[in-house]
LUMMARRO-485459 format. One record per residue (C-alpha): residue number from 1; x, y, z. Coordinates in steps of 0.02 Angstrom, whole numbers, plus 50000, padded with zeros to 5 digits. Example, Ala and Ser with C-alpha at 12.3 -4.5 7.8 and 13.67 -1.06 7.14 Angstrom:
residues 2
{1, {50615, 49775, 50390}}
{2, {50684, 49947, 50357}}
This chain:
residues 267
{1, {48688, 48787, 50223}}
{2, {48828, 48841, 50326}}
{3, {48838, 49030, 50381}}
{4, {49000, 49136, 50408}}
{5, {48992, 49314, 50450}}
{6, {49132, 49428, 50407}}
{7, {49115, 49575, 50535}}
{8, {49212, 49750, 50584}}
{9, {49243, 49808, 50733}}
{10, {49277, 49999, 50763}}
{11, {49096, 50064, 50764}}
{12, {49000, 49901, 50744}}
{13, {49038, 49758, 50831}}
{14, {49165, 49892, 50985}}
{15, {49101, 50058, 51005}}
{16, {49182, 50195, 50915}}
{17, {49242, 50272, 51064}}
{18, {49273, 50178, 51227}}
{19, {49292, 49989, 51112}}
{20, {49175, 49930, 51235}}
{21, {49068, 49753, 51155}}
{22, {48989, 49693, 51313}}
{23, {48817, 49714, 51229}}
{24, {48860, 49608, 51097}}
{25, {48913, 49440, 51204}}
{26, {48742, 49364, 51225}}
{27, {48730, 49348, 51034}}
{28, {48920, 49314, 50998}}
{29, {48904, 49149, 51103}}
{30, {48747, 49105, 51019}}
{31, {48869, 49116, 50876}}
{32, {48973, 48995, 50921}}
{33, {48868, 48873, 51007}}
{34, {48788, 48854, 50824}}
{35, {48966, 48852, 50768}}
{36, {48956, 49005, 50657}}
{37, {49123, 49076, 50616}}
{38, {49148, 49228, 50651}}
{39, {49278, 49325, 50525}}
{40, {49349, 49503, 50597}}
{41, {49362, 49616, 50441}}
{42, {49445, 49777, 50495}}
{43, {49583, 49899, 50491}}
{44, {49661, 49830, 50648}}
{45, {49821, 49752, 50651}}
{46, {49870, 49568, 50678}}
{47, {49925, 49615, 50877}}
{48, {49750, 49689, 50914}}
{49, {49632, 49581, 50821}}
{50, {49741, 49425, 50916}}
{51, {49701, 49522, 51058}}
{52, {49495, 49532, 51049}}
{53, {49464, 49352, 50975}}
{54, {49574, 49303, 51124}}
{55, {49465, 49413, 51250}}
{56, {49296, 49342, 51149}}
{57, {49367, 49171, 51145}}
{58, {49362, 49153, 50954}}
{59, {49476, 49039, 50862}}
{60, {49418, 49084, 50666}}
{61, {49519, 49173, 50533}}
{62, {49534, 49337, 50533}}
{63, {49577, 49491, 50408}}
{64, {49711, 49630, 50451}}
{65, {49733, 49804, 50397}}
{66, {49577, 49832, 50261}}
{67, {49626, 49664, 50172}}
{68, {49825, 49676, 50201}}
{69, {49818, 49480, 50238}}
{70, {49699, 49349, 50299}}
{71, {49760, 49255, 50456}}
{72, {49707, 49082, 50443}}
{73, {49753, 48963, 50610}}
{74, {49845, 48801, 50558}}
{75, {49734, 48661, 50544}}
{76, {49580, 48770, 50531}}
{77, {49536, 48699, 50369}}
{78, {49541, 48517, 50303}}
{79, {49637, 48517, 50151}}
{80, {49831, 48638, 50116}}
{81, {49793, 48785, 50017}}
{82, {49947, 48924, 49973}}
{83, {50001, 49022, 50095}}
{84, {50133, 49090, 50193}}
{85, {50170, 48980, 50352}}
{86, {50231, 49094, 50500}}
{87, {50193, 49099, 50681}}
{88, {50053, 48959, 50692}}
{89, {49946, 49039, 50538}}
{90, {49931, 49005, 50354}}
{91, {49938, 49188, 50293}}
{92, {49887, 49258, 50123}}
{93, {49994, 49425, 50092}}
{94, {49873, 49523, 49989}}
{95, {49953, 49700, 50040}}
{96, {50131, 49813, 50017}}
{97, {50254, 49776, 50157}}
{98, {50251, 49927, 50282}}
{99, {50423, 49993, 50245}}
{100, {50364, 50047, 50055}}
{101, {50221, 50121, 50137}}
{102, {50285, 50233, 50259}}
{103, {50447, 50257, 50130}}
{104, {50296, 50320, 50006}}
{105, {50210, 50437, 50139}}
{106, {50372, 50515, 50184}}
{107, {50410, 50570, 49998}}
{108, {50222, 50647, 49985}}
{109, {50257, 50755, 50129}}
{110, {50438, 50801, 50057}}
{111, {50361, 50855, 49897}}
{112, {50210, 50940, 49961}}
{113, {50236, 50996, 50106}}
{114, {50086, 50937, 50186}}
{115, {50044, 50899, 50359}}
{116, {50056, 50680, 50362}}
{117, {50074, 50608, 50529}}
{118, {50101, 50414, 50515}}
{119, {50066, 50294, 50672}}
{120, {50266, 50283, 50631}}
{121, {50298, 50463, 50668}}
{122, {50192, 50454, 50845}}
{123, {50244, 50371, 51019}}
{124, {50133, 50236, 51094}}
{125, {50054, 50391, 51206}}
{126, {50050, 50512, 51057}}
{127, {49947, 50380, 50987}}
{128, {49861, 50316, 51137}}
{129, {49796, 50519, 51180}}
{130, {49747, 50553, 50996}}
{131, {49673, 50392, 50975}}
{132, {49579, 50358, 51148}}
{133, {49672, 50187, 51169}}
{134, {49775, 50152, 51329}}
{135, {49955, 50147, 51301}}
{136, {49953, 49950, 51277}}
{137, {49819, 49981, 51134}}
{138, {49911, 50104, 51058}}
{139, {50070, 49994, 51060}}
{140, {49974, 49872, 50974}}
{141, {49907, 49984, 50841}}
{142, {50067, 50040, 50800}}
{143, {50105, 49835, 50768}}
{144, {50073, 49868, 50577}}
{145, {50138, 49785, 50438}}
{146, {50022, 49807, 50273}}
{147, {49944, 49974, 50311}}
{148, {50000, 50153, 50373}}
{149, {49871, 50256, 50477}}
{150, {49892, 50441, 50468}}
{151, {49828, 50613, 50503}}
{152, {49799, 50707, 50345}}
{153, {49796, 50900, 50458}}
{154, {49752, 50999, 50297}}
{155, {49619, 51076, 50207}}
{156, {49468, 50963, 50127}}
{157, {49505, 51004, 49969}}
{158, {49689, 50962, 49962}}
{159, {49620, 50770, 49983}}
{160, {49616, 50757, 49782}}
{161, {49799, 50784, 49788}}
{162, {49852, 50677, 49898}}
{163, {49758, 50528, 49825}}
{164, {49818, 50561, 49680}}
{165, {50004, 50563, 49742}}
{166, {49954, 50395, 49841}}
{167, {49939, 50315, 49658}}
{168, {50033, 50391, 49576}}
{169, {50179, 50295, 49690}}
{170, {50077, 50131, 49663}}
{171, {49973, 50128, 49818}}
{172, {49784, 50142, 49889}}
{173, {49710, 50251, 50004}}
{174, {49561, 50217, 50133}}
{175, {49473, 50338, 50246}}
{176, {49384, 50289, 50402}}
{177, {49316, 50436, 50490}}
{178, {49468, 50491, 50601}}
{179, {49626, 50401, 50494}}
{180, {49668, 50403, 50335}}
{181, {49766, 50235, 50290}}
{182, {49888, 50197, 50131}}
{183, {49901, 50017, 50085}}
{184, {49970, 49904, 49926}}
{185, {49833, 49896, 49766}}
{186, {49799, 49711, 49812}}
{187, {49748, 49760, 49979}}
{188, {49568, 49747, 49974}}
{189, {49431, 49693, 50115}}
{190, {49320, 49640, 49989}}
{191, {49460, 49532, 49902}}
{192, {49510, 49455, 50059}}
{193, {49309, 49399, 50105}}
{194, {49302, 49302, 49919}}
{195, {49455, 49217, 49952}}
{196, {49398, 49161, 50125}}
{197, {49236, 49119, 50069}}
{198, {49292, 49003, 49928}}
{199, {49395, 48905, 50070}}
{200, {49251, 48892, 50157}}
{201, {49148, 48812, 50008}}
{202, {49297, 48702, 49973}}
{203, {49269, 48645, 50175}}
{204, {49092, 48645, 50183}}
{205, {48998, 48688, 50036}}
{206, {48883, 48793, 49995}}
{207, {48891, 48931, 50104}}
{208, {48807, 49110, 50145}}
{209, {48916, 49251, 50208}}
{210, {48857, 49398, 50315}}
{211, {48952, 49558, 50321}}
{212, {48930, 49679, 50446}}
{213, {48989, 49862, 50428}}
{214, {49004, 50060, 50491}}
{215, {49114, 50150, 50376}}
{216, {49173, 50186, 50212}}
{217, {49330, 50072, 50208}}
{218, {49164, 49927, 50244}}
{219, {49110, 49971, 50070}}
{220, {49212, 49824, 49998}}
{221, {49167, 49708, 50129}}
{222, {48983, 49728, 50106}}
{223, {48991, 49734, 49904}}
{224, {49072, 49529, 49934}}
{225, {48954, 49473, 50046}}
{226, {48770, 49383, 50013}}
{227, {48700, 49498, 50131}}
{228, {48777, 49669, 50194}}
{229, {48714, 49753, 50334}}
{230, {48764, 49939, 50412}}
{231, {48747, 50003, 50574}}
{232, {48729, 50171, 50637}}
{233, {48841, 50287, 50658}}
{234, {48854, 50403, 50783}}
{235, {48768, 50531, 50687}}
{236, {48632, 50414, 50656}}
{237, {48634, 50395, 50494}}
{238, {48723, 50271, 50368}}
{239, {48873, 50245, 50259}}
{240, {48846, 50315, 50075}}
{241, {48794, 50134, 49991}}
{242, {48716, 50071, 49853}}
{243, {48656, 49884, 49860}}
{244, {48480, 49807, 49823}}
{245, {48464, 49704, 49960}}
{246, {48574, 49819, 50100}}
{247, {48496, 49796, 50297}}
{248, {48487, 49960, 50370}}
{249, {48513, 49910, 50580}}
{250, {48399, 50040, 50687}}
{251, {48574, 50024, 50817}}
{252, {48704, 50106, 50829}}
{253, {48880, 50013, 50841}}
{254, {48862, 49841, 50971}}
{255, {48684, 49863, 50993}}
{256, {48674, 49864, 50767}}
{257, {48767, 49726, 50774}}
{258, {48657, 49619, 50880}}
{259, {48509, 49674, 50778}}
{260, {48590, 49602, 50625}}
{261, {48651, 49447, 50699}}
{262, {48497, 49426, 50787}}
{263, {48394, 49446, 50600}}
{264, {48497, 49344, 50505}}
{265, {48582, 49195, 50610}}
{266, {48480, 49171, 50776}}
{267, {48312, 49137, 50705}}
């Protein structure tokens, strides 16, 4: 049975703060001398997840801005599928266009008066201090197109309101531990794994996914998967889940992420 692992990267497979993944190499090319794809599942955008499967030399499909769109290289799999042709991919658009987004977060700040600053409303070094990226990072964070990143600088309890204004105007909301992000309905990680893993049974049949995962906006991601996994935090605990058969990594970020590669593809 062929295995595909669908993985994050903020906090699991790069650490949280310097994006470091040296630790994780050894078991990455294990990986793909077995020829295990490996699927990035984040809130990055296209520019920076191009960016680390170049550095990691991966060539697989990958998922943009918490299910936004799947990436899929031309010629990648055997038989044509619909998509979106652009730029050497076959993309599926699951997400709002970033104009309506940012158009949306605008009016919500209007109306309320609340403090909302978008990745839109912040220079490459505004983003690259707040963020701890280096200005060529930050430029390529700021590369969105089916997601809006912001700073929410209020009070807890005003959250409730602003989710509710978020749909109200026909959008989603995710919240990763630093951002909060505001993205179209269809816009789902866990949408974005079933599609990919019913190309893959089309290309090779049966199949068992692996999902790897830090945060919150991973919930999705590990509900589609045959068998979720969560690293540490930096707190050492884990994400508030729910699922029967949920592996629990003793690591923290990289070093979870080898554990659970390690326990369920290398043996």
């Amino acid at each position: 049975m062929r295995q595909v692992l669908f993985t994050d990267l903020d906090g699991t497979m790069l650490d949280l703060y310097d994006y470091t993944y040296d630790a994780t190499l050894p078991a990455l090319n294990a990986l793909k001398r077995k020829g295990i794809p490996v699927v990035f599942c984040t809130a990055k955008t296209q520019a920076e997840n191009e960016y680390y499967r170049a550095e990691m030399g991966l060539k697989d499909p990958f998922i943009v801005e918490n299910g936004g769109a799947i990436f899929i290289p031309d010629g990648y799999f055997s038989f044509e599928f619909e998509c979106k042709k652009t730029g050497g991919y076959c993309v599926v658009e699951l997400g709002a266009l970033y104009g309506a987004l940012r158009k949306a977060l605008t009016e919500i700040r209007e109306e309320t008066g609340f403090k909302i600053t978008g990745f839109g409303d912040m220079t490459a070094e505004e983003v690259a201090k707040d963020a701890n990226l280096s200005v060529e990072q930050a430029e390529r964070a700021k590369a969105k197109h089916y997601n809006e990143s912001f700073i929410f600088d209020e009070p807890k309890e005003k959250e409730t309101i602003l989710f509710d204004m978020i749909s109200a105007k026909g959008f989603s909301h995710t919240y990763g531990g630093r951002y909060y992000g505001i993205h179209g309905k269809n816009a789902d990680k866990g949408k974005a794994v079933k599609i990919l893993t019913k190309l893959f049974t089309q290309e090779y049949g049966a199949v068992k996914t692996i999902g790897i995962g830090d945060s919150m906006n991973d919930i999705p991601l590990l509900k589609a998967v045959d068998q979720p996994a969560a690293v540490r935090d930096k707190k050492g605990g884990w994400l508030d889940i729910s699922l029967p058969n949920l592996y629990k990594a003793k690591g923290e970020g990289p070093e979870g992420w080898v554990e659970v590669v390690e326990q369920f593809t290398l043996q």
